[in-house]
C-alpha positions as CSV (number, residue, x, y, z in Angstrom):
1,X,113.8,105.4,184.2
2,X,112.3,102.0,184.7
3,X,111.8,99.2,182.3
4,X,108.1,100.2,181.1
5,X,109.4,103.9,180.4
6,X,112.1,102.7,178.2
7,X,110.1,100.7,176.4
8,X,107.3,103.2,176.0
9,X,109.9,105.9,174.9
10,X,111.6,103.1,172.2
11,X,108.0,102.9,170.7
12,X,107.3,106.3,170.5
13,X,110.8,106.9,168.8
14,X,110.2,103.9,166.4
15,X,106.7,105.6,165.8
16,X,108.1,109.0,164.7
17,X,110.6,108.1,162.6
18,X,108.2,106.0,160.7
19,X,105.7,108.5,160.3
20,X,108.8,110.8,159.5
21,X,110.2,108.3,156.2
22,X,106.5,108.4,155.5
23,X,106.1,111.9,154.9
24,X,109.1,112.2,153.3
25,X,108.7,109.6,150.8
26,X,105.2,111.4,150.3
27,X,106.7,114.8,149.6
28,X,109.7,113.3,147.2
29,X,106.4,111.3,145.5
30,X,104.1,115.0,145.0
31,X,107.8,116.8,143.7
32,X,108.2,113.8,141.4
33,X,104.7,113.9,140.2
34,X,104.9,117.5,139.5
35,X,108.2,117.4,137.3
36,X,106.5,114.6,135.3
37,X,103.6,117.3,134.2
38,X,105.9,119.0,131.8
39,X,107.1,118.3,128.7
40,X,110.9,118.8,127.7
41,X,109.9,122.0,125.5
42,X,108.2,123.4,128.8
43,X,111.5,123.3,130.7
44,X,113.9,124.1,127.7
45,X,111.2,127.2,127.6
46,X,111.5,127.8,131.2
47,X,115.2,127.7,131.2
48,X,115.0,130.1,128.7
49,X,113.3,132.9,130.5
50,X,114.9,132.6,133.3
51,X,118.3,133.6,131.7
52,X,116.6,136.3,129.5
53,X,115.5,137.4,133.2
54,X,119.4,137.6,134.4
55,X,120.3,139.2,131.4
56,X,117.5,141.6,131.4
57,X,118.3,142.3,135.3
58,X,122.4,142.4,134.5
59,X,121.5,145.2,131.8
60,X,119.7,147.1,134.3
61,X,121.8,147.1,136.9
62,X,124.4,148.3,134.3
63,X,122.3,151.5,132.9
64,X,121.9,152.4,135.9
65,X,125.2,152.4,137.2
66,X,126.0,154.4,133.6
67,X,123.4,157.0,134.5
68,X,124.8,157.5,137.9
69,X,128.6,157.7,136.2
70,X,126.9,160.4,133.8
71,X,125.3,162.3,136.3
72,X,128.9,163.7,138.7
């Protein structure tokens, strides 16, 4: 590899990882914007249903398991 190669290749390499910290800092900006949309009683709210979805998902699992039990 001559001079002009490696100095061509340097460029391109300093060239990606630019454009690669730019669409990362783009993405972390849109995830940041998105969190900012809702309020503290929206994520309390979520938070809430996604545990009432665990439980509700736990006590399924666990009838069923009693309906197999009563079953033999």
């Amino acid at each position: 590899m001559d001079n002009s190669q490696a100095l061509i290749f340097l460029i391109l390499i300093s060239v990606l990882a630019g454009l690669w910290d730019w669409f990362h800092a783009k993405k972390n900006e849109v995830k940041k914007s998105k969190t900012e949309q809702f309020t503290s009683e929206d994520l309390e709210l979520a938070e809430f249903l996604e545990k009432r979805q665990e439980i509700n998902d736990l006590f399924l699992l666990a009838e069923a398991k009693l309906r197999r039990i009563s079953k033999k």
